[in-house]
C-alpha positions as CSV (number, residue, x, y, z in Angstrom):
1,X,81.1,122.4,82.6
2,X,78.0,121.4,81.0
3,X,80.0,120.2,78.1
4,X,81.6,118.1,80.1
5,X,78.9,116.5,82.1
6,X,77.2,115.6,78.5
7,X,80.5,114.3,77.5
8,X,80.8,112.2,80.3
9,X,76.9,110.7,79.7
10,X,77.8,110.3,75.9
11,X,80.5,107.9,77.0
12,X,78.8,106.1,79.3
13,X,75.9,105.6,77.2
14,X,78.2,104.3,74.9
15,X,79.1,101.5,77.1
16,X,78.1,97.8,76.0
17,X,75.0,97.4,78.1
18,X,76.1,94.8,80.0
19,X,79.1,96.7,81.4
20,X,77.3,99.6,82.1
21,X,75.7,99.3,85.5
22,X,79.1,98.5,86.7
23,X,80.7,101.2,85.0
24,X,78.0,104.1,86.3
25,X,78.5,102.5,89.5
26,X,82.2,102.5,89.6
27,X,82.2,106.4,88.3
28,X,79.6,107.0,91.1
29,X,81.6,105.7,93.6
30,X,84.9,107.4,92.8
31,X,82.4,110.7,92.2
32,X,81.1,110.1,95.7
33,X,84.4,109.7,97.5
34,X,87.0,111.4,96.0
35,X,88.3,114.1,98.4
36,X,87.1,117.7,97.3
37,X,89.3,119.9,94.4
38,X,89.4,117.4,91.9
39,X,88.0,118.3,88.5
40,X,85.5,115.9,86.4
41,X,86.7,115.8,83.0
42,X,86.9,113.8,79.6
43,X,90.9,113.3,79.5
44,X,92.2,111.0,77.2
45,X,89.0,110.6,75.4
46,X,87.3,108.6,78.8
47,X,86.2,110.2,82.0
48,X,88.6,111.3,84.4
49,X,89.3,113.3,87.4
50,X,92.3,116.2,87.7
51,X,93.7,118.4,89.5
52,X,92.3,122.0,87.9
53,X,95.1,124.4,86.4
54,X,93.9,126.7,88.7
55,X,95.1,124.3,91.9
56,X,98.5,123.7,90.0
57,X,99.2,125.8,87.5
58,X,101.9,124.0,85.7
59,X,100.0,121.5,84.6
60,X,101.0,117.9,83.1
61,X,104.7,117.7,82.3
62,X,104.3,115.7,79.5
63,X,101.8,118.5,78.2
64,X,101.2,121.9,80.7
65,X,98.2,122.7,78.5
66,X,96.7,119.5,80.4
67,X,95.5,119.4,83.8
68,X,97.4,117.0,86.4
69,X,95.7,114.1,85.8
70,X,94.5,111.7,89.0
71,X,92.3,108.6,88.2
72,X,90.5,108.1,85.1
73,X,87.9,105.2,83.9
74,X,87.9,103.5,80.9
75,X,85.8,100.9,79.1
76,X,88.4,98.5,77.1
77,X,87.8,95.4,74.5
78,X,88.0,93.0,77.8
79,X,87.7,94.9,81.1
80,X,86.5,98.3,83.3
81,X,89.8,100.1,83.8
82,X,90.7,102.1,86.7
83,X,93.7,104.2,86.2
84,X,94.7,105.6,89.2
85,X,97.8,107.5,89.3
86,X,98.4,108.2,93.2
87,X,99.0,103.7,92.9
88,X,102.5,104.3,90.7
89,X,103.5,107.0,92.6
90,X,103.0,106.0,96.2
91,X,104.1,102.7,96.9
92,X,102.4,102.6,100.3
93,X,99.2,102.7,99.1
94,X,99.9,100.5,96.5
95,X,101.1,97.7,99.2
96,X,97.8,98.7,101.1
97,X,95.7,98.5,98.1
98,X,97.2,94.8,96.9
99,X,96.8,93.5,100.4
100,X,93.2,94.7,100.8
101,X,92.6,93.5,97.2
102,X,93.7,90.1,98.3
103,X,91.3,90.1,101.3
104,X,88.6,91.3,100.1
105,X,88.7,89.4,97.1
106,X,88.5,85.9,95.6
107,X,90.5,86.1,92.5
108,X,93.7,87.6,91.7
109,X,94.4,91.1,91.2
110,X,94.8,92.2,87.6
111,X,96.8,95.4,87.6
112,X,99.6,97.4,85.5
113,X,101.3,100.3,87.1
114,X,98.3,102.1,87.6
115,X,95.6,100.4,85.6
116,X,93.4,98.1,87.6
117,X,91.6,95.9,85.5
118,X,87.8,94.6,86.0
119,X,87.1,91.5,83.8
120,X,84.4,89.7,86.5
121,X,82.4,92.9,86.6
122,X,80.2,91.4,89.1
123,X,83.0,91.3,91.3
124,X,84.0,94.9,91.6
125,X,85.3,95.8,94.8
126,X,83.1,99.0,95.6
127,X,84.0,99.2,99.3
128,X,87.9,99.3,98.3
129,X,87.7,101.3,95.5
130,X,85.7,104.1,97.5
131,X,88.7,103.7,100.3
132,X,91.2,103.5,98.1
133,X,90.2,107.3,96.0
134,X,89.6,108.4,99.6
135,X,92.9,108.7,100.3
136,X,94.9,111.2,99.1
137,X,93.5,114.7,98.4
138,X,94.8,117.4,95.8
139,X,97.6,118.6,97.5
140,X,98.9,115.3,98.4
141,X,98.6,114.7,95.3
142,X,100.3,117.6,93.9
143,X,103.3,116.4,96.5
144,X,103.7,113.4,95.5
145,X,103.8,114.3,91.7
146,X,106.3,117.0,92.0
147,X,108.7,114.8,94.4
148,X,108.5,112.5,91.5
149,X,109.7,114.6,89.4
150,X,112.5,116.2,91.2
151,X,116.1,114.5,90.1
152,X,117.4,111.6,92.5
């Protein structure tokens, strides 16, 4: 685990240095208000957060050496990336999280399936973003992933 935590500095010390406020902040905030269960980890060579083999043994389909992974942070040419996985799979939250976005604030949201893109990091929404990872805990989670993968 200490690995990991050093890991996790390394790539935040490697932020540009003026992204990096906004990017410790953002990871502090997701740190601070995801539910309990979740596992810190460098997935996909940036920070992340999964569900532990040990909660769901089977791990990622596309690779079941892998933990489930659940939101992960990125720094990119352009942007602060939130990728948060529980948005593509649960199109509830995503309507909540798009009409909160819009209220909350001034510009247009810039999203993929579940990438949320920061390019005015001065205008992160901290409030929503701790909401928004508030809301679904491992085994919802795990729920939602495995009724996504059942046949239709």
């Amino acid at each position: 685990m200490m690995m990991v935590k050093q890991e996790i500095r390394d790539y935040v010390k490697a932020v540009p240095a003026d992204r990096r406020p906004a990017f410790e902040r953002l990871l502090n905030v997701v740190r601070e208000n995801l539910p309990g269960g979740f596992d810190e980890v460098i997935q996909y060579r940036m920070p992340g957060f999964v569900v532990p083999h040990s909660a769901y043994p089977p791990g990622y389909h596309v690779d079941p050496k892998l933990p489930l992974p659940f939101i992960n942070l990125a720094n990119q040419k352009g942007y602060i990336a939130l990728y948060h996985l529980g948005l593509y799979a649960d199109s509830e939250l995503l309507t909540w999280f798009k009409t909160s976005y819009a209220e909350s604030v001034s510009h247009r949201l810039d999203m993929g399936k579940s990438c949320i893109r920061f390019r005015k990091i001065d205008e992160i929404p901290y409030d929503l973003i701790a909401e928004l990872v508030s809301q679904m805990t491992v085994p919802d989670w795990i729920e939602l992933y495995e009724q996504s993968r059942r046949p239709r």
